[in-house]
N, C-alpha and C positions, 0 to 999 in steps of 0.2 A: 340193476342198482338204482334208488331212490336217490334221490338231489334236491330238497328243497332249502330255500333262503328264508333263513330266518334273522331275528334280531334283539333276542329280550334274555332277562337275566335270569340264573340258574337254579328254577326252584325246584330241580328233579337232579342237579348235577351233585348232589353232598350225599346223597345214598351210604355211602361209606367215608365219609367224613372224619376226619379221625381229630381234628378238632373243637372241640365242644362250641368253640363263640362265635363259629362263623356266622351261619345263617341265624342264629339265634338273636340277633342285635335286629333286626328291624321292629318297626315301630309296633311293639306289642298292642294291638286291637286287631278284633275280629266280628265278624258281623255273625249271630247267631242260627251258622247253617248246618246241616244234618249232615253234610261230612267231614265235620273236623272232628278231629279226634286224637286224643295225645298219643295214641298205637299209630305206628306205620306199618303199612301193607306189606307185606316184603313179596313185589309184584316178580321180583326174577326167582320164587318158589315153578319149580316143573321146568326151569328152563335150563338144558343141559350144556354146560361152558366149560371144555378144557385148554391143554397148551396150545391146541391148532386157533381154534377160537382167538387167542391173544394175540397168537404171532398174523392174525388178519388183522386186527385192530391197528396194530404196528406197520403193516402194510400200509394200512389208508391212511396213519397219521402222516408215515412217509410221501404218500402222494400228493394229500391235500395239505395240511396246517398250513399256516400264512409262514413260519420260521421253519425254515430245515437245519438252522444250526441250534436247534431247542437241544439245552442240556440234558443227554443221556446218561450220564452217572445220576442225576439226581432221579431221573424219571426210572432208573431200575431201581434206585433206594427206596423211592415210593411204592412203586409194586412188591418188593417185599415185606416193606413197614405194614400195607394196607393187608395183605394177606398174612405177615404172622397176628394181626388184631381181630383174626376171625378166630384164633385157637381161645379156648376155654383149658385153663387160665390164657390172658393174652399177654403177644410176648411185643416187645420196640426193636427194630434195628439202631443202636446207635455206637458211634464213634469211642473207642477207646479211651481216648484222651478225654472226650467231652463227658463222657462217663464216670471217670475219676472226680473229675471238677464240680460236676454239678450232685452227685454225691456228696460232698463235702457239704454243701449248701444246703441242699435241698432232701435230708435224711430219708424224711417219709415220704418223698414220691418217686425217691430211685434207690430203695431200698429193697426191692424186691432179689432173687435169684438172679445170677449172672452166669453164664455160659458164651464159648466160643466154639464153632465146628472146627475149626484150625488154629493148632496154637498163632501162627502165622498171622493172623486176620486181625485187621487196626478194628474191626467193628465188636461189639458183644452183641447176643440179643439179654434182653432185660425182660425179666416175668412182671408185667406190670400185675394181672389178678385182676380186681376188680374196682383197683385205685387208681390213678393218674387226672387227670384236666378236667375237672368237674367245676359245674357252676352253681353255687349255694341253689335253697328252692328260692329262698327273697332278695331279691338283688333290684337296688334303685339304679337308673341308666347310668348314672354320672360313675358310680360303683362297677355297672358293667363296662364301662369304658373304659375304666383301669386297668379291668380283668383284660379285657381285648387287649389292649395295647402290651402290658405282662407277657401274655401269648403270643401276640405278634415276635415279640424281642425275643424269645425263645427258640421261638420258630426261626428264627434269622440265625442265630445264634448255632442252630443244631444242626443247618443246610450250610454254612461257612465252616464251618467242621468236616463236613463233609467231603467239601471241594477240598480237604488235603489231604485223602485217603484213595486209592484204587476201589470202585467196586464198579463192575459190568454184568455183563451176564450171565456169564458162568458164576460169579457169588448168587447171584438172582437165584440159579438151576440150584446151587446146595441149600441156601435159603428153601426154597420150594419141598424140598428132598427132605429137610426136619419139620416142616408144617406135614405132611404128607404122614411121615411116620408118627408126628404126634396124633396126629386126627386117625388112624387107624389104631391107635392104642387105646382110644376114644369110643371105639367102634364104628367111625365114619367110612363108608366104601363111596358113597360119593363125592368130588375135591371141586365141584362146580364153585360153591360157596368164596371159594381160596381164591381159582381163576378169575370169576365176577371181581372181587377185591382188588386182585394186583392188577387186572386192565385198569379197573376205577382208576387206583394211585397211580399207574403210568399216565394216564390222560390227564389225571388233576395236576401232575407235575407240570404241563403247558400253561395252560387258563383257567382262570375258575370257570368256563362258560365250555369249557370242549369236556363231555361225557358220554360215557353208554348208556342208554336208557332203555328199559323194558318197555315194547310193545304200546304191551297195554297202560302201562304208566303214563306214557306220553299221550296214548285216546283220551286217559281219561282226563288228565290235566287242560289239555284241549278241550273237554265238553263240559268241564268248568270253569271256564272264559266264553262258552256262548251264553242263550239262555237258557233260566235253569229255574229250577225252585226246589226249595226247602222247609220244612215244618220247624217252627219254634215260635218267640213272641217275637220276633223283631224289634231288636235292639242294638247297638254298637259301642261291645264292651271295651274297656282298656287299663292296663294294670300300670297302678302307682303306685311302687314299692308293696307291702300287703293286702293292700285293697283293690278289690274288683271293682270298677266304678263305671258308672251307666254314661257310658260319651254321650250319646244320644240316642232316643227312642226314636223308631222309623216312625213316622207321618203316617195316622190312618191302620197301622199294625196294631196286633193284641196291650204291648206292652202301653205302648203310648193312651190306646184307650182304656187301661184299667188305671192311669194315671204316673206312669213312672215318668221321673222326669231328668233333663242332664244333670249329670254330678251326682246321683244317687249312690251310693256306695252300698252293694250287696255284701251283708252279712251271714247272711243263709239260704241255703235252697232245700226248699221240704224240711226245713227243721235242724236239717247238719250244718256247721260252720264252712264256709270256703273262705276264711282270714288264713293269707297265706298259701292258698292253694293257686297252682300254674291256672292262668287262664285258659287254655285247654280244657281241663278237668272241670271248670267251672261250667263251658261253655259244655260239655257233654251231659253234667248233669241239669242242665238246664233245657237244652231241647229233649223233643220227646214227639209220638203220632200228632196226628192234628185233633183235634177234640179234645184230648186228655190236660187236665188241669197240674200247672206247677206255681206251688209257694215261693213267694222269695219277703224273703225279711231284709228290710231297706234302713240305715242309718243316713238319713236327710238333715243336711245346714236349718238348724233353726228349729226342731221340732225337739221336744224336752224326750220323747220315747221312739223307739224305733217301730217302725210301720212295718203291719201287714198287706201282702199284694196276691192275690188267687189270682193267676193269671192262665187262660184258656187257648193251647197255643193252634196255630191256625198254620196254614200252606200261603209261604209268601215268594213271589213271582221275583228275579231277578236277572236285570235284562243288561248286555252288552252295551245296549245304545238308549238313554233314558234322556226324554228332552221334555222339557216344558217350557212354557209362554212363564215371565217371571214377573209379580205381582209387584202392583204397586209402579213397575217399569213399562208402560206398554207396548205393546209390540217389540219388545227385546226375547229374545229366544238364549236357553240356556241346554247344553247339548252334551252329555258327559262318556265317554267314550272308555270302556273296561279294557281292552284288548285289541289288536290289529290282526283277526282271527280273517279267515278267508269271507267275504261280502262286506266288511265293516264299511267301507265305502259307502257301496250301495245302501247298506242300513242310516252310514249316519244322510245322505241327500235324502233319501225319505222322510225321515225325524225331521229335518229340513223342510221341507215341501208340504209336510202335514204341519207344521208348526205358523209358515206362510199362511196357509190356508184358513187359521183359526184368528190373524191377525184382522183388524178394521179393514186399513185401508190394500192388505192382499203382499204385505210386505215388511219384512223384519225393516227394522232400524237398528239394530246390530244383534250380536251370538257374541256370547261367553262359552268359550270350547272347553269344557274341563277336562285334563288329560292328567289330572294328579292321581299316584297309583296304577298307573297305567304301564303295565312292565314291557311292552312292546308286544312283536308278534311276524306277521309275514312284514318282508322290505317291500314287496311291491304296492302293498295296503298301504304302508305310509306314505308313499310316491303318490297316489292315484289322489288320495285324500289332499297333500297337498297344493296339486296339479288344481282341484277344484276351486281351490280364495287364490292363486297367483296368476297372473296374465301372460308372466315374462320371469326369466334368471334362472338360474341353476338351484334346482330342490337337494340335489345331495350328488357325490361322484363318492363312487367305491371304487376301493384301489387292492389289486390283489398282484403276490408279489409275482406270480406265473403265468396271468393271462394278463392283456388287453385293458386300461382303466375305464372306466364307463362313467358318466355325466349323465344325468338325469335332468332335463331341463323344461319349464313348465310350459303347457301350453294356453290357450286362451283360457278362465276358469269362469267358474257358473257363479261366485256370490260377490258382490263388490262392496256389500255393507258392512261399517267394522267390526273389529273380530280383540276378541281377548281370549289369552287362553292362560289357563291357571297348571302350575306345574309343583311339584315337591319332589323329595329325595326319592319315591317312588315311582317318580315320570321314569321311563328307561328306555336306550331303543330305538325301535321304530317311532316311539311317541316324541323321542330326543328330536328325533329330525325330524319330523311333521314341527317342533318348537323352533328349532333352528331356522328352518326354513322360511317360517313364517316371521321369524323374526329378522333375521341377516337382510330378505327383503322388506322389509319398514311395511308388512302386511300386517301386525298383530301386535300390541304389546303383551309379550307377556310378565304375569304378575305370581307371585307365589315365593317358593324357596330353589335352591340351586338343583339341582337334576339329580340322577344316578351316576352318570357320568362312563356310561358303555359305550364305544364307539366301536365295536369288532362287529363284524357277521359270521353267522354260521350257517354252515347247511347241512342239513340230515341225512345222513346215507345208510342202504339198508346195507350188511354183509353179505356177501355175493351167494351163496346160498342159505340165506336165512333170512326169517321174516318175520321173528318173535323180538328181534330187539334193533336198536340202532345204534350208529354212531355219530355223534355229533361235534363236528371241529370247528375252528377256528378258521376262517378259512380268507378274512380281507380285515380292513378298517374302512369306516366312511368318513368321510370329509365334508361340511359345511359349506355353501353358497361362497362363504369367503376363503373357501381353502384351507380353512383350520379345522382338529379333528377338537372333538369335546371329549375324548377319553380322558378318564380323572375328572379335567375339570368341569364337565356337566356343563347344563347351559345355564346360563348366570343372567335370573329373570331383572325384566329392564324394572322394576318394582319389587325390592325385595317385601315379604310381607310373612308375617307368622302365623299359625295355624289359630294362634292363642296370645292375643298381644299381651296378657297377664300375666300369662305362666315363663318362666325360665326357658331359654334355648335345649330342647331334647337333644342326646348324641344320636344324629340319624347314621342310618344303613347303606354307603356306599360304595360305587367300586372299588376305591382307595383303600376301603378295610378288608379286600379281597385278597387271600395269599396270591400271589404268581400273577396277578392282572398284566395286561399289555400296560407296556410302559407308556408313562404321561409324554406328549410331543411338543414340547414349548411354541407359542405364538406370539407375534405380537398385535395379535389382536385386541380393537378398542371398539365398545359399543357404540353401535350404529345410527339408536334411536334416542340419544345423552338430550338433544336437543327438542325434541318432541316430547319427551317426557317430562321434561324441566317445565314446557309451556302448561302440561296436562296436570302437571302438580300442584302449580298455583292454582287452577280452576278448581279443581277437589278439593284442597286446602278452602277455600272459599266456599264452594258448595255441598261437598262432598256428607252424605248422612253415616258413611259405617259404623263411625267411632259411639254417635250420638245414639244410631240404631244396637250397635253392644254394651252399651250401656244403659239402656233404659229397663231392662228388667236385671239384675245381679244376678234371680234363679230362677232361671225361663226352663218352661218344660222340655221344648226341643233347643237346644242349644244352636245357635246362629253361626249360622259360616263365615266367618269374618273374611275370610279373603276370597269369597263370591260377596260381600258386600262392599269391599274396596275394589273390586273387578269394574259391579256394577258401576261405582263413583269415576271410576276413570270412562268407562266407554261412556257412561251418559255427558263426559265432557269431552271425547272425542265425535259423539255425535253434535253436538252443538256445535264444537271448531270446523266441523265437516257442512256445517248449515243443513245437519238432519233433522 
C-alpha cells in the first residue's frame, strides 16, 4: 500500500460532479497550451470496478479520514444519487416531501417522471433526461455568483430533507439493483461506470478534497506541474462576459512579436466568430503544430476597424521554477514557484544561486517569492522550502485525530535578504503554509489577495491489490506558527492589493464555495506584522513607483503586473529600513 502526503486543491476530485458550478467559478484564464481541451479524458475507461472495489474504498475511509463520525446516511444518498446520473435518461434520488415542494416551484426542472421501488420509501427517484443544473454558455461572474450561491441553497436545502428520512444500505443495494436493470435494458453488461460513481459520491460526501482517482490521471496531472511545453502563440487569454480578451501576450512568444497586445479582444479565429464561445473552444481552435500559421481578427480600444494578425505558432517552454534578475531594480531577484512537485526545493536554491551569480556585487538585496496560483503539492516541499528564509519557530504542526501531533520547526536557513511573496485566491496548500510561515514569523510580508483557504492533508493510497487507481482522503489539518488553522479563512496578506486596481473586485474561487469543506475553526488571531507595515506604507506612499509606472501607458502591449510592482515598492523600502 502507497502513502503519500499531499496538500493542494481538487482538480481531479469532480470526475463525477453532479453539480455544474462547482469547479467551474475559478478565475476563467488560460494560458494557450496544447492540452486543454473542452473534452475530458474519461481516464477510468478499461478500468474494471465493482461492489468489492467499493466496499475497499469504504474500508480505508474507515481506517484513515480525519472524522469517524462522517455522516453515513448522506454518504450512501450520494453513492446512489451519483450512480443513478450515470443511467441515460438520468435519474435524482430525492426526498418525498422535498419533491412535492419543489415541484410546485420549480415546474420545468422537477418535472420529469417519478417513480418509487417501495410504496413504503420517503425517497422517489426523478427522470431528470437531459435537463436539470446547467449554466447559460455567457454568464458574467457577478451573474455566476448568484447562480452558485442559488445552488448552494438548494443543495442545503435537498441534504436537510434528507437528514429526516431513513436511507442506509440496504436502500443503497435496491437503488443499485434498478440502475443495474436499467443499464441491461440498455444493453450494458458492464456496471463499472455505476461503481466508479457511487464510490465518487460516497467520498465526495466527506470533503471536497477526499477522491478516487485514476492512475494515470493523477501521472498525468503531476507531469503538468513540472516542466513542460506546448505549441501555440503564447498568450494569456481571459473571458469577460462574451469576449475573449488577450490578458497578456507572453514576452518574446509568437503572439507578442506579431504585435498583439493586453486588452485585445479576439473576434475570430481563421475567419469563424468565437463572440460567445467557452474559452476552452476558443483556446482549442487557436493552438495548433509548431510552424502552422493561425488568423485571429482583433477588435482594439482606439482603432476605427478591426485588425488582422497571421500569426506563426511556435513550441513554448514552461517551467515550474522561472526566476529572473528584475529590471530597473538591481540585484533584486523575482522567483515564481507553479507547484510543490517533488525537487521544488532544490530547483527553487538553484534559481537562487544562478540568480546570485548574475548579480554585481555576488548578492541579492532581496527575492519577490511569487506563489499566486500555486495550488500546493507534497507537505514536505513546503517545510524544506520554508526551513530555507527562517532561522528559528515553528513552520507548521499537523494534527491528526489518531496518531501523534507533529511540529515542524525551522532550522538554521540559507537566505537572510528580504523576501516578499505575492499570494491570490489561487495560492493553496502547501504554498498557504510556505505564506504562513513566512509570515507568522515577521520573515516576509506578504502582499496580494486573501488565499484559498485549505488547511487539511491528504495522503494517497493505492488499493491493496490494485495499482490502476487510487484513493485519496482526508487524513489531518495543519496549524500555523501561531497555532491557528487558515481553513476558510485563507491567509489574510499583510498588503491587501488587486490584480487590477481599475477593474471591479472578481467573485474569486475558494474553499468556502466548496460543498462539504472541513469546517471553519474560529481564532483570535491578530496580524503580527500591523506595525512594520504601517512604517513600510508611509515609505512607498512617498516613494513608491507602481501606481505612476500603471499608468503611464493606458494600452501597453504586455500589460503590467501591478502587484509585482507594489511587491517591488515595499521591499525596495524594506531594503533601505534594513540599510541595504
Amino acid at each position: 500500500m502507497l502513502g503519500k502526503t499531499f496538500i493542494l486543491i481538487p482538480f481531479l476530485a469532480t470526475f463525477f460532479a453532479q453539480t455544474s458550478l462547482g469547479s467551474s467559478l475559478t478565475d476563467e484564464k488560460q494560458e494557450l497550451r496544447d492540452d486543454e481541451d473542452e473534452e475530458e479524458n474519461d481516464y477510468w475507461q478499461g478500468i474494471p470496478f465493482g461492489e468489492e472495489d467499493f466496499a475497499e474504498v469504504r474500508r480505508f475511509v474507515k481506517l484513515f479520514y480525519i472524522d469517524s463520525s462522517y455522516d453515513k446516511r448522506l454518504a450512501w444518498v450520494m453513492a446512489a444519487n451519483y450512480a443513478l446520473q450515470e443511467l441515460s435518461p438520468r435519474y435524482e434520488l430525492l426526498p418525498s416531501d422535498f419533491y412535492q415542494k419543489a415541484k410546485k416551484q420549480k415546474k420545468d426542472r422537477y418535472g420529469g417522471k417519478v417513480r418509487k421501488l417501495d410504496a413504503k420509501d420517503q425517497f422517489v427517484l426523478h427522470e431528470v433526461g437531459e435537463r436539470g443544473r446547467r449554466l447559460p454558455k455567457v454568464v458574467d461572474l457577478t451573474r455566476l455568483k448568484k447562480l452558485k450561491d442559488e445552488e448552494r441553497r438548494e443543495q442545503e436545502a435537498l441534504e436537510k430533507a434528507f437528514l429526516t428520512i431513513p436511507f442506509g444500505e440496504a436502500d443503497f443495494q435496491r437503488v443499485m439493483a434498478f440502475v443495474k436493470e436499467r443499464a441491461k435494458e440498455a444493453g450494458t453488461k458492464d456496471f463499472s461506470k455505476f461503481y466508479i460513481a457511487a464510490t465518487t459520491g460516497y467520498v465526495q460526501s466527506l470533503d471536497p478534497h477526499s477522491a478516487i482517482l485514476p492512475a494515470r490521471a493523477w501521472d498525468e496531472s503531476t507531469r503538468n506541474t513540472e516542466d513542460a511545453s506546448f505549441e501555440g502563440i503564447g498568450a494569456v487569454l481571459t473571458k469577460k462576459g462574451e469576449d475573449t480578451i488577450i490578458e497578456t501576450p507572453m514576452e518574446g512568444q509568437p503572439a507578442h512579436k506579431a504585435g498583439l497586445r493586453a486588452g485585445d479582444i479576439i473576434i475570430a479565429v481563421d475567419g469563424k466568430s468565437v463572440v460567445g464561445m467557452p474559452l476552452s473552444k476558443v483556446v482549442k481552435r487557436i493552438r495548433g503544430p509548431k510552424g502552422t500559421k493561425v488568423r485571429l481578427t482583433i477588435r482594439r480600444v482606439g482603432e476605427v476597424k478591426d485588425l488582422e494578425f497571421e500569426i506563426v505558432r511556435d513550441r513554448i517552454e514552461v517551467r515550474n521554477v522561472q526566476a529572473r534578475l528584475l529590471d530597473n531594480h538591481p540585484d533584486i531577484g523575482y522567483v515564481k514557484l507553479g507547484g510543490f512537485i517533488q525537487g521544488a526545493t532544490s530547483a527553487v536554491k538553484s534559481a537562487i544561486s544562478d540568480l546570485v551569480e548574475k548579480t554585481k556585487g555576488r548578492r541579492l538585496r532581496g527575492l519577490v517569492l511569487d506563489l499566486r496560483n500555486n495550488a500546493g503539492g507534497l507537505l514536505e516541499e513546503a517545510i524544506s522550502l520554508a526551513d530555507e528564509f527562517l532561522d528559528e519557530g515553528v513552520i507548521v504542526s499537523v494534527k491528526n485525530p489518531s496518531d501523534r501531533d507533529e511540529t515542524y520547526r525551522a532550522k538554521k536557513g540559507a537566505y537572510t535578504f528580504p523576501v516578499v511573496v505575492l499570494i491570490n485566491a489561487g495560492t493553496a496548500s502547501a504554498a498557504e503554509i510556505l505564506a504562513s510561515a513566512l509570515q507568522e514569523n515577521k520573515r516576509a510580508v506578504i502582499i496580494g489577495e486573501r488565499s484559498f483557504g485549505k488547511a487539511s492533508v491528504q495522503t494517497l493510497l493505492h488499493p491493496l491489490l490494485r495499482r490502476d487507481y487510487y484513493i485519496k482522503l482526508t487524513v489531518a489539518r495543519y496549524y500555523g506558527p501561531s497555532g491557528r488553522t487558515i481553513q476558510v479563512t485563507g491567509v489574510i496578506p499583510d498588503v491587501e492589493c488587486p490584480e487590477d486596481p481599475d477593474s471591479k473586485e472578481r467573485p474569486a474561487f475558494r474553499e468556502e464555495d466548496l460543498f462539504h469543506h472541513l469546517s471553519q475553526i474560529p481564532s483570535s488571531y491578530a496580524p503580527v506584522q500591523e506595525d512594520v507595515v504601517s512604517h513600510l506604507r508611509s515609505c512607498v506612499q512617498r516613494q513608491g513607483l507602481a501606481q505612476r509606472i500603471y499608468k503611464a501607458d493606458p494600452t501597453p502591449q504586455i500589460k503590467p503586473d501591478y502587484q509585482l510592482l507594489v511587491a517591488l515598492d515595499y521591499l525596495e523600502c524594506m531594503i533601505q529600513t534594513q540599510g541595504g
